[in-house]
N, CA, C and O of each residue as an XYZ file, in Angstrom:
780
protein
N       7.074     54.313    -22.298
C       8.438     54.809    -22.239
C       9.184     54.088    -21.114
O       8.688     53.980    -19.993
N      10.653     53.486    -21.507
C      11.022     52.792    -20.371
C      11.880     53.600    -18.823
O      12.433     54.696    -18.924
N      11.866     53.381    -18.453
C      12.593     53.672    -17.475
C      13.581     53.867    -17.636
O      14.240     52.899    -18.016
N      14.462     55.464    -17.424
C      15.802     55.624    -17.020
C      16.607     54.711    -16.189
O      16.254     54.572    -15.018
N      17.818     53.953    -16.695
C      18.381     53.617    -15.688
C      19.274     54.207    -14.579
O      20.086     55.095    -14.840
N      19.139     53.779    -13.518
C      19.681     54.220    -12.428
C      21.107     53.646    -12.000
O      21.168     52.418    -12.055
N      22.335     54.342    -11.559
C      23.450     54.433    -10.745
C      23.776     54.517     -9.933
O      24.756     55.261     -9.973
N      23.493     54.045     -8.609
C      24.040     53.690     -7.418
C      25.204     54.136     -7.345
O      26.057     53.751     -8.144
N      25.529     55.202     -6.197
C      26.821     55.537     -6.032
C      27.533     54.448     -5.396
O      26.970     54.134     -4.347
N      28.556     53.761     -5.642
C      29.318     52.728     -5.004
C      30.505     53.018     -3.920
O      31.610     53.396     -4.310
N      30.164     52.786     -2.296
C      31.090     53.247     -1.408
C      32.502     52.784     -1.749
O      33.504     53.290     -1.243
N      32.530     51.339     -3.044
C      34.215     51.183     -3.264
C      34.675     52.278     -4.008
O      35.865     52.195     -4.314
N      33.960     53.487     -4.466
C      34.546     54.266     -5.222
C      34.712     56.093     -4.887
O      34.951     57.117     -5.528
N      34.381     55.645     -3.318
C      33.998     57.125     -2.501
C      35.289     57.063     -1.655
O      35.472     56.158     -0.841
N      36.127     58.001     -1.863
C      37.020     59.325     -1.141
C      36.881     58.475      0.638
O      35.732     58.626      1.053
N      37.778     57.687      1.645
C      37.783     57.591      2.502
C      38.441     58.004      3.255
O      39.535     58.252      2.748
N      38.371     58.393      4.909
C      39.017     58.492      6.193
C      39.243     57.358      6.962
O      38.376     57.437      7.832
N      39.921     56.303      7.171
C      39.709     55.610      7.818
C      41.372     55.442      9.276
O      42.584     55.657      9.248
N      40.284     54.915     10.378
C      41.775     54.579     11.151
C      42.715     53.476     10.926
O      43.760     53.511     11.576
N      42.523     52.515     10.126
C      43.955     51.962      9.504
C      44.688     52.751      9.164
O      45.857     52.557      9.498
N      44.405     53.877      8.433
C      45.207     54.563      7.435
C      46.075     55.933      8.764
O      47.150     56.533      8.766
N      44.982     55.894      9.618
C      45.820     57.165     10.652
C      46.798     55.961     11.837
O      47.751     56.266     12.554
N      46.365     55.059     11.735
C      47.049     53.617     12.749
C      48.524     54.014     12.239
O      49.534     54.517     12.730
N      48.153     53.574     11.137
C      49.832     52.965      9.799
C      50.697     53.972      9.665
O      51.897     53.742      9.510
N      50.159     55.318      9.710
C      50.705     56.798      9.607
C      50.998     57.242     10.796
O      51.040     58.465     10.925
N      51.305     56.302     12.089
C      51.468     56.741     13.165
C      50.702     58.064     13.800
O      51.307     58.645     14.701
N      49.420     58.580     13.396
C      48.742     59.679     13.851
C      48.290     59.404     15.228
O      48.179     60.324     16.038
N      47.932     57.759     15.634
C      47.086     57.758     16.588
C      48.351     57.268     17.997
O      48.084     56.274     18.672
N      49.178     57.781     18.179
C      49.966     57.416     19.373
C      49.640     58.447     20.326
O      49.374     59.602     19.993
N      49.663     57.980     21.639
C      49.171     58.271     22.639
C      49.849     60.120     22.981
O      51.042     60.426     22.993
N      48.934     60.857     23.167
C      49.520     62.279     23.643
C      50.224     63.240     22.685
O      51.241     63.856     23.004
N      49.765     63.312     21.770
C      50.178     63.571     20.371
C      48.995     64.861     19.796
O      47.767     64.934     19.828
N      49.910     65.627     19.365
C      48.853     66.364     17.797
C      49.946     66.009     16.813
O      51.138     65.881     17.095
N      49.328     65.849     15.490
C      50.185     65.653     14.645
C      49.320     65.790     13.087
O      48.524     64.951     12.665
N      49.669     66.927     12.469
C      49.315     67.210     11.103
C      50.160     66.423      9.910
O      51.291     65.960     10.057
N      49.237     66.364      8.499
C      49.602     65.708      7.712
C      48.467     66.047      6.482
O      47.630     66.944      6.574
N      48.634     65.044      5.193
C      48.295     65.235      4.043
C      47.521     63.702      3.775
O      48.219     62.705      3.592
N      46.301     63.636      3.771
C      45.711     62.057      2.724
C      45.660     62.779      1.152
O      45.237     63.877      0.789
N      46.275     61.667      0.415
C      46.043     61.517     -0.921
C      45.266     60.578     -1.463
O      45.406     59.420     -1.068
N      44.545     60.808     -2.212
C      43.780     59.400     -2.855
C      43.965     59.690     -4.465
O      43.957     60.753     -5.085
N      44.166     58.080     -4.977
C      44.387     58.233     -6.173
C      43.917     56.771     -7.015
O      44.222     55.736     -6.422
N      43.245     56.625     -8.266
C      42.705     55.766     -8.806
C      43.585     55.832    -10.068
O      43.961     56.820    -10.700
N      43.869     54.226    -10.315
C      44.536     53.771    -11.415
C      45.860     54.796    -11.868
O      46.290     54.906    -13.016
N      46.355     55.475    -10.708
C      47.719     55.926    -10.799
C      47.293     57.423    -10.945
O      48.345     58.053    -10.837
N      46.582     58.027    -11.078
C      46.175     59.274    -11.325
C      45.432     59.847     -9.752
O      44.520     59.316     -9.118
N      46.071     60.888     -9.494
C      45.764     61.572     -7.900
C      43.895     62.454     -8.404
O      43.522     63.393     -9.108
N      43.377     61.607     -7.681
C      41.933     62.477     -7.310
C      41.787     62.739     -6.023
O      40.884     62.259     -5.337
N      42.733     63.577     -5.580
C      42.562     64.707     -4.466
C      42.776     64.319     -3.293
O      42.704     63.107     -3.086
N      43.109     65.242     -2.165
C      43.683     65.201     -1.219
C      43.130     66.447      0.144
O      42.521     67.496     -0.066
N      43.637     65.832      1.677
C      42.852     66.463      2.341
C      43.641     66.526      3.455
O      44.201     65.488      3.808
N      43.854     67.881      4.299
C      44.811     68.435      5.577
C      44.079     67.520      6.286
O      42.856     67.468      6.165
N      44.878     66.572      7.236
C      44.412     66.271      8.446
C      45.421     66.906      9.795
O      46.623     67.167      9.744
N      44.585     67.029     10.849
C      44.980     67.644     12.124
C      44.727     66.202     13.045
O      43.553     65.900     12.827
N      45.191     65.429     13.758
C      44.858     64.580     14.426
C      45.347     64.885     16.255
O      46.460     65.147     16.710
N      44.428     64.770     16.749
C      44.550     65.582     18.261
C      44.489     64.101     19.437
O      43.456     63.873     20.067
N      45.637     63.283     19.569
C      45.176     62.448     20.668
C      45.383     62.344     22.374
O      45.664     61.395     23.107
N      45.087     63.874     22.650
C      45.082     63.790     24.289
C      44.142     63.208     24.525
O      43.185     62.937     23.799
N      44.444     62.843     26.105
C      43.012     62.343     26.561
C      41.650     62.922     26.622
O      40.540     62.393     26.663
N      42.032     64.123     26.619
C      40.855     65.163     26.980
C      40.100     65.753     25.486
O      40.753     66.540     24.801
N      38.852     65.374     25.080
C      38.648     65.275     23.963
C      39.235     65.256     22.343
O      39.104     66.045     21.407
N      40.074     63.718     22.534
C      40.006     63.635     21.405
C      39.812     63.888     20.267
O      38.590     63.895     20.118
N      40.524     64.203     18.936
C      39.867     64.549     17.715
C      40.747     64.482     15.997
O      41.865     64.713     15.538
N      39.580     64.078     15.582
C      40.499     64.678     13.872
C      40.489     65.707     13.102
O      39.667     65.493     12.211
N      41.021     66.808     12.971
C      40.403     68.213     12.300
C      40.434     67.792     10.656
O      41.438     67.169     10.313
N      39.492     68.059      9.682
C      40.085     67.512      8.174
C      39.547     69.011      7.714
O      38.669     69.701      8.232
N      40.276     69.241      6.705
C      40.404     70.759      5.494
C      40.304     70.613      4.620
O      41.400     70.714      4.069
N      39.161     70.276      3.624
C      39.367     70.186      2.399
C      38.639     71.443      1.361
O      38.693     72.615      1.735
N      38.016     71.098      0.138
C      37.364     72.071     -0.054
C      36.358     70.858     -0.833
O      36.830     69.732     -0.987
N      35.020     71.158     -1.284
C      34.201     70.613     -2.023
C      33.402     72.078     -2.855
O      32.840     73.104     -2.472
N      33.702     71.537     -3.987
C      33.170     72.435     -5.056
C      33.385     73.653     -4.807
O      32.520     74.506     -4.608
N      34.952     73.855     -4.803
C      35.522     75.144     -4.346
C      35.045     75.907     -2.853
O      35.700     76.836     -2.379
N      34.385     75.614     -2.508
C      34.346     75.958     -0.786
C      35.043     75.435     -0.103
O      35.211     74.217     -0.165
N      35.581     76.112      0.647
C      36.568     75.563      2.107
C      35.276     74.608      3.080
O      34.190     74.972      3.530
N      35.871     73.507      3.117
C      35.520     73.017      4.861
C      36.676     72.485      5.852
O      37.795     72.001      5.680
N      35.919     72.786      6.913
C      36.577     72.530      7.574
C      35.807     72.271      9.230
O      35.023     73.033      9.796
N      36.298     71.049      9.685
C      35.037     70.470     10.858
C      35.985     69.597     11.627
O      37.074     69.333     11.117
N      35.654     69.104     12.862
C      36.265     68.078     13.657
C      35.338     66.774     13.756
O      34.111     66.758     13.843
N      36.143     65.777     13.723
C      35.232     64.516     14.172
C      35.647     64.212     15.506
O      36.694     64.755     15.857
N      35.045     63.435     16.369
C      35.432     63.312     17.452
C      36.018     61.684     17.454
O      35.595     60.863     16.640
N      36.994     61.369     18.431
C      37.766     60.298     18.584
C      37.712     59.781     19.924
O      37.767     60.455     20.952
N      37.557     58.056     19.802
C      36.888     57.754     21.088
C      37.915     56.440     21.065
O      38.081     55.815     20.017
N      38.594     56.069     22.307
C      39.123     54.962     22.054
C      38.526     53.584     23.494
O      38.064     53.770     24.619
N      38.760     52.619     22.918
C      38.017     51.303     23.732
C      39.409     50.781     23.945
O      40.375     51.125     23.264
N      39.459     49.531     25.398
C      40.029     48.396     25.170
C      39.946     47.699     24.274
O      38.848     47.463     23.770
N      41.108     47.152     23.801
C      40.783     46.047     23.097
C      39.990     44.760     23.691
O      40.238     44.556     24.880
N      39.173     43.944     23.143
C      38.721     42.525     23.373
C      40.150     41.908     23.606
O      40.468     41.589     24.751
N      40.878     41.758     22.728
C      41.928     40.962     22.456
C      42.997     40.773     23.851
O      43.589     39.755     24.209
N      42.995     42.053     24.431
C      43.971     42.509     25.373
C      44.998     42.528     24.810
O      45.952     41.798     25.077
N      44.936     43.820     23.477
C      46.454     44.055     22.915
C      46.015     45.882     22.911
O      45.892     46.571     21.898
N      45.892     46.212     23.938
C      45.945     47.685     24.067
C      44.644     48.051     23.724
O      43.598     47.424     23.890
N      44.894     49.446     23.089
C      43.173     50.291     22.916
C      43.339     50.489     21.456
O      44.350     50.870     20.866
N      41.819     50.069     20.816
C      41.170     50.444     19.807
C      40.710     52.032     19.323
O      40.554     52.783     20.286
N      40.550     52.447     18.423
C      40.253     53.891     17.868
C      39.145     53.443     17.059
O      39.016     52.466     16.322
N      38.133     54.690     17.473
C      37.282     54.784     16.513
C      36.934     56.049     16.076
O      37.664     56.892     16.598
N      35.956     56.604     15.185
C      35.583     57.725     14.663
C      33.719     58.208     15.521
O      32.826     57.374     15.672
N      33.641     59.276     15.812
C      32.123     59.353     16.158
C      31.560     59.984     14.882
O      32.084     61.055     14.572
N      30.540     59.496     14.042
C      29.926     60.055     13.173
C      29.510     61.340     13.772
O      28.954     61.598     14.840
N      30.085     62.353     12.432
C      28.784     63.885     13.253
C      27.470     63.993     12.784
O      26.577     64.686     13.272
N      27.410     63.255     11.796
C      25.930     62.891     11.341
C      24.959     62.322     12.518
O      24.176     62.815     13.331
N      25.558     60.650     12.078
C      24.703     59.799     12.793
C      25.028     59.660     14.182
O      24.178     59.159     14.919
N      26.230     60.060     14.692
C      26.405     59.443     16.276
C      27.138     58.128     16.285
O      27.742     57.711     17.273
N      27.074     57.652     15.421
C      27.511     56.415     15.193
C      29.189     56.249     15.342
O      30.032     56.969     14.806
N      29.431     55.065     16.246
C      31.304     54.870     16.428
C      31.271     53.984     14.863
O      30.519     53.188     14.302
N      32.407     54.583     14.618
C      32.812     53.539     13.140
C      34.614     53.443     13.128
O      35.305     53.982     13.992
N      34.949     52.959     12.424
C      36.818     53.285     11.992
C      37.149     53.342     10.929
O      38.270     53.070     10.500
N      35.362     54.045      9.779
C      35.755     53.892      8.596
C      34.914     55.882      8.341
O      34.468     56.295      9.411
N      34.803     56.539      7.566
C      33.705     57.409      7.018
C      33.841     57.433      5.699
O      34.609     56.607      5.207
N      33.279     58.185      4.997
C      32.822     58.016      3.352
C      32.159     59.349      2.917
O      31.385     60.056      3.562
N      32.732     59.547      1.462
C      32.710     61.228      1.139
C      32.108     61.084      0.159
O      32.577     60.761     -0.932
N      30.982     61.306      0.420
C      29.555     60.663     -0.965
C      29.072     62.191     -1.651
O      28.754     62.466     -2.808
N      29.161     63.000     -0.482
C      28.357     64.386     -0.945
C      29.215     65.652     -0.413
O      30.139     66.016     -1.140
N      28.997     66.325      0.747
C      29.821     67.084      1.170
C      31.404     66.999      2.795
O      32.315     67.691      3.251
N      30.767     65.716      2.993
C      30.986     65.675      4.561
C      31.314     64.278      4.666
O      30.581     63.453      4.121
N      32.503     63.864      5.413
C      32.719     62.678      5.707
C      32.099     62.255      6.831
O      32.355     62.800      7.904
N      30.923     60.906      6.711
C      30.196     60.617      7.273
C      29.898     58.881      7.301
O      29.587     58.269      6.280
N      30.040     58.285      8.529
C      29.302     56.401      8.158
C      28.254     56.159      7.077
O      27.297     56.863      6.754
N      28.678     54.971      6.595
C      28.109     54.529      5.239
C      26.562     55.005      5.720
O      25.937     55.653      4.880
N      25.879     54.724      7.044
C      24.941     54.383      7.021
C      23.909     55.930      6.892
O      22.687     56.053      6.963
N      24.648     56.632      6.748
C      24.411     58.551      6.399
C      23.884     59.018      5.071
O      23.436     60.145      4.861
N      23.982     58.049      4.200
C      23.704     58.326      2.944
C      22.787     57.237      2.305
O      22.714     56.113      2.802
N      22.238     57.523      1.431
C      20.747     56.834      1.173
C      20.964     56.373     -0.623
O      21.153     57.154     -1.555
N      20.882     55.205     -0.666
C      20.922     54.561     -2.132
C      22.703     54.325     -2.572
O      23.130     53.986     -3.676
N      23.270     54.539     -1.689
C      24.614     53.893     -2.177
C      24.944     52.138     -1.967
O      24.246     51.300     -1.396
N      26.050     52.003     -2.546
C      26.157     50.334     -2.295
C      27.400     49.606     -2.349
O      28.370     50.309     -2.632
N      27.575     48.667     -2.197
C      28.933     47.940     -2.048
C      29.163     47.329     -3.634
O      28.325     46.484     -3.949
N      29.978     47.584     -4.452
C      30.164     46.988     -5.974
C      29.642     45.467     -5.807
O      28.732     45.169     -6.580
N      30.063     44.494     -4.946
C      29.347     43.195     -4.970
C      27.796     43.428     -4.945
O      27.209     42.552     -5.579
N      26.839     44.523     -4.295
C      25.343     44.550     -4.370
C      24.917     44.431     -5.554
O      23.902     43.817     -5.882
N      26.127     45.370     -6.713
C      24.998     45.330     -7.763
C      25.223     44.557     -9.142
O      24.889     44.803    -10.301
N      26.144     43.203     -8.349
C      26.378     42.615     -9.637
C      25.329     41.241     -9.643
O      24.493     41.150     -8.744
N      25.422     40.220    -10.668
C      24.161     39.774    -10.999
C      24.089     38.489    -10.174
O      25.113     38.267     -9.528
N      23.034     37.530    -10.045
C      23.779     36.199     -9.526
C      24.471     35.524     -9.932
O      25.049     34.717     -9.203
N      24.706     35.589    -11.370
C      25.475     34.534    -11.918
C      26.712     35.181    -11.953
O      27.626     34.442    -12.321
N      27.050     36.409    -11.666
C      28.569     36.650    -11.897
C      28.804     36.403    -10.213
O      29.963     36.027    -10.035
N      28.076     36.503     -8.996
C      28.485     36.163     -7.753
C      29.105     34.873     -7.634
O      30.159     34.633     -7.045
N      28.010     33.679     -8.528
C      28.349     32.277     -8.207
C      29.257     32.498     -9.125
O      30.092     31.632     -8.867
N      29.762     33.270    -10.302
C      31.053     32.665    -10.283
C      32.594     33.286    -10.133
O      33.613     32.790    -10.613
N      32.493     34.471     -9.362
C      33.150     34.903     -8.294
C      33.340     33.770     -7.172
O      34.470     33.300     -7.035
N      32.326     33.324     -6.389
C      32.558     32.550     -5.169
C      32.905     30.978     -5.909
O      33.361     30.150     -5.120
N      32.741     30.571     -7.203
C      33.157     29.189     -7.266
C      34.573     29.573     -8.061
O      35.520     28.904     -7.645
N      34.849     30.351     -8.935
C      35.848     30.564     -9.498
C      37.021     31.841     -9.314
O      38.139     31.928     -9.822
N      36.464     32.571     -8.592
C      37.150     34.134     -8.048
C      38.194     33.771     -8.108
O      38.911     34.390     -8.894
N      39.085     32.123     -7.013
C      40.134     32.637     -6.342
C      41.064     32.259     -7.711
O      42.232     32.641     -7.642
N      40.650     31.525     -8.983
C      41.170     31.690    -10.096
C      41.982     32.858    -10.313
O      43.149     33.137    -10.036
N      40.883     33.562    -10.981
C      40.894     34.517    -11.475
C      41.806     35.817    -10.306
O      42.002     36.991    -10.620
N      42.145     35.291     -9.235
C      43.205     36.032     -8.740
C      44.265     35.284     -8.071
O      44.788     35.471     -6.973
N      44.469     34.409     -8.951
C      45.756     33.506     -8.390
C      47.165     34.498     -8.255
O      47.998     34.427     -7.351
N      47.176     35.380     -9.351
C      48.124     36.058     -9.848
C      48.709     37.190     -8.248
O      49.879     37.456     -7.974
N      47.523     37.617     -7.506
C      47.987     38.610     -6.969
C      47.876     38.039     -5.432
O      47.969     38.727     -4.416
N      47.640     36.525     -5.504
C      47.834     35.251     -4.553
C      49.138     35.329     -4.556
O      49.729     35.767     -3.568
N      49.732     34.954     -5.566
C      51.247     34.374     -5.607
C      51.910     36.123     -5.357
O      52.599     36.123     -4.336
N      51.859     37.503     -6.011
C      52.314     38.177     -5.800
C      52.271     38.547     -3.855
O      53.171     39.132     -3.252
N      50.982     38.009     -3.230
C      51.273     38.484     -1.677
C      52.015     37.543     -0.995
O      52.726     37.923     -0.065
N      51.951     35.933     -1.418
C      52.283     34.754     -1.181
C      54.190     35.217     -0.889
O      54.848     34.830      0.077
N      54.658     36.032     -1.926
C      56.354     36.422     -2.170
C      56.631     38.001     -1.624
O      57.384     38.845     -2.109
N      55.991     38.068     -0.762
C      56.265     39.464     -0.495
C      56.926     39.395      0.352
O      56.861     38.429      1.112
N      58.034     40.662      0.576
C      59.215     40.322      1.080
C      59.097     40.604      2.694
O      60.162     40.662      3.308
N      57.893     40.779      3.409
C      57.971     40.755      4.755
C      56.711     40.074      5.170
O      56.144     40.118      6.261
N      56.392     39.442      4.091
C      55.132     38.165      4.833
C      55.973     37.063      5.478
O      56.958     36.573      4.924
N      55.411     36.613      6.989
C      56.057     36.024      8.016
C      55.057     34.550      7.362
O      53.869     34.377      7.087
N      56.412     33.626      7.318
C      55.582     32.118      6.833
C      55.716     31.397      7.978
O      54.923     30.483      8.203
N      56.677     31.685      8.813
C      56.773     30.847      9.961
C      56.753     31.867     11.566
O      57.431     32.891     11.652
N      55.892     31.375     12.698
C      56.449     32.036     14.039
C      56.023     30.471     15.042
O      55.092     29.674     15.167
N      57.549     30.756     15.639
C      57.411     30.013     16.621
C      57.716     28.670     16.133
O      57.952     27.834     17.005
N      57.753     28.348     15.078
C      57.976     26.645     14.091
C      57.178     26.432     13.411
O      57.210     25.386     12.763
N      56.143     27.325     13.279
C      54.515     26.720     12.449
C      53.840     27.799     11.990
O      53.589     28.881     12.520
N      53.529     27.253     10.703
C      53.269     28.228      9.472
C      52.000     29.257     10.075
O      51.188     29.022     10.970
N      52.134     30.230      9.393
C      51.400     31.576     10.221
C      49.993     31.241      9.534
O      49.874     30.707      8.431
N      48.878     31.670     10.426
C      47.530     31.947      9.077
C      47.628     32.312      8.071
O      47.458     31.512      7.151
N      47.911     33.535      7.821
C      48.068     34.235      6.680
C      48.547     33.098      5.620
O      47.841     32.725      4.683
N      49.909     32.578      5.916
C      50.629     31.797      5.074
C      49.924     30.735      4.899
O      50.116     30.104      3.859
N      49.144     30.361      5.651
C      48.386     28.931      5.072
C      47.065     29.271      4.219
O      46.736     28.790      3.134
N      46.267     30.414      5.148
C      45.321     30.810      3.998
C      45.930     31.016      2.736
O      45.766     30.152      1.874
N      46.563     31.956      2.506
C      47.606     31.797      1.212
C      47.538     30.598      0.466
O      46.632     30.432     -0.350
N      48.470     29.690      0.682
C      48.818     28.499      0.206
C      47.519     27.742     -0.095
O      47.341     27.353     -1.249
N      46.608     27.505      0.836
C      44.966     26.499      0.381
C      44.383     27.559     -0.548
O      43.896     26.928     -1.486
N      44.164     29.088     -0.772
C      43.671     29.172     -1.871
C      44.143     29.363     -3.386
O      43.521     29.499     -4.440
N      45.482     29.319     -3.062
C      46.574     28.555     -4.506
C      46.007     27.555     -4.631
O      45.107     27.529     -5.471
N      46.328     26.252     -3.791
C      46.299     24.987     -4.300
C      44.634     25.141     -4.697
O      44.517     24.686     -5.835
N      43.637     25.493     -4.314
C      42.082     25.850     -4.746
C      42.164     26.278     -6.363
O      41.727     25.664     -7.336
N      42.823     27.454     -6.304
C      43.304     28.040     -8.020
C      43.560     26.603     -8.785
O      42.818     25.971     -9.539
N      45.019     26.298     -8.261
C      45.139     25.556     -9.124
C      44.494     23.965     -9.646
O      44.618     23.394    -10.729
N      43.985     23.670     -8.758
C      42.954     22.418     -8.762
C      41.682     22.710     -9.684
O      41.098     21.743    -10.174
N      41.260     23.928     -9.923
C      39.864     24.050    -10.809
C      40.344     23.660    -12.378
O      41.181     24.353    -12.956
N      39.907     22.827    -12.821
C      40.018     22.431    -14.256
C      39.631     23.675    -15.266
O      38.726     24.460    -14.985
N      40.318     23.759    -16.323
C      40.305     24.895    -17.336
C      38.772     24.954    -18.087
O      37.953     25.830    -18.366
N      38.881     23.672    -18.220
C      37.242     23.558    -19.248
C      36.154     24.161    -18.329
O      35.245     24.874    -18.753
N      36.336     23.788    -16.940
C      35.350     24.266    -16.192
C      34.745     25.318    -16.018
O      33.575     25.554    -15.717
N      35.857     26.131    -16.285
C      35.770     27.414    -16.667
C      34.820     28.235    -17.141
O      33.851     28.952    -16.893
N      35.741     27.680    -18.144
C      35.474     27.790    -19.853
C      33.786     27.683    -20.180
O      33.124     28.585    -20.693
N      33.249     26.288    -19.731
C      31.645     26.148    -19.284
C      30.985     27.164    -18.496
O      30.118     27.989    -18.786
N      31.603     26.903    -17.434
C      30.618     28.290    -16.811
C      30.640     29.835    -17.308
O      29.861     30.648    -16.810
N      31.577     30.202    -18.318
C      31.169     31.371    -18.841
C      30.598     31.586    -19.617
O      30.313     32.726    -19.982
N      30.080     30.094    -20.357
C      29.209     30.038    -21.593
C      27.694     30.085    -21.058
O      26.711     30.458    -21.697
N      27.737     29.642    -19.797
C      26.149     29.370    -18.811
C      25.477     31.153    -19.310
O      24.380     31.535    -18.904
């Protein structure tokens, strides 16, 4: 009898907290409480949402989150720890896992509790579980196959192409993996999907 196959829960498809998202939402400014709402939603359709409380005095730090899982209320604090930057462009935010202990600026809602990837056992990144031959042709042909949303960031109406007289990173990474797109020959393609 063969073996059931198995499903890997995939962290690209798990419910996140992250501090970009409290950065961008202005939550994390200095001396502040400030409540609010995360929404998450796939392919235009809302799969759920969660009270955040964000607490940034100096004196222990924190994020309160409210949600419910499988009709139970939770409700818990994470703790918030901030560093210098390396860079010397101010201070960094991070999250303290209540699991693991672990500083992160990301957590992940696999089971009941938002917790670092590294909290949960048999999950994976969607690139882990695809095959080799669709990797090599992701990494030889990918930036093809997303020229489209190249050129859509390439025209966006507050990407900076120039500071100071000379074209920004962004804008040049941009531009070399267009001209990459467009340099791969069609047949080539075409061959490697027949491989």
């Amino acid at each position: 009898m063969p073996k059931p196959p198995t499903f890997p829960t995939l962290y690209d498809e798990l419910k996140t907290v992250s501090i970009s998202f409290l950065k961008r939402h202005d939550y994390l400014k200095p001396y502040q409480w400030k409540n609010g709402t995360m929404n998450w939603s796939r392919n235009g359709n809302n799969t759920g949402s969660i009270s955040i409380r964000v607490n940034t005095q100096p004196k222990n730090p924190y994020i309160e989150l409210d949600y419910k899982s499988n009709d139970t209320p939770i409700n818990y604090r994470v703790q918030l720890v901030s560093a210098r930057s390396n860079l010397g462009k101010g201070i960094v935010w991070y999250f303290i896992c209540p699991h693991t202990g672990k500083r992160c600026r990301k957590l992940y809602l696999a089971d009941t509790y938002f917790y670092h990837r590294s909290a949960f056992r048999g999950c994976m990144y969607e690139k882990q579980t695809q095959s080799k031959k669709i990797r090599y042709l992701d990494k030889t042909f990918g930036v093809y196959f997303r020229a489209d949303k190249l050129f859509e960031q390439l025209y966006k109406k507050h990407l900076k192409k120039q500071y100071a007289g000379k074209p920004t990173k962004k804008y040049l990474k941009l531009t070399q993996q267009i001209k990459k797109a467009e340099s791969i020959p069609y047949h080539e393609i075409e061959r490697a999907l027949i491989l």
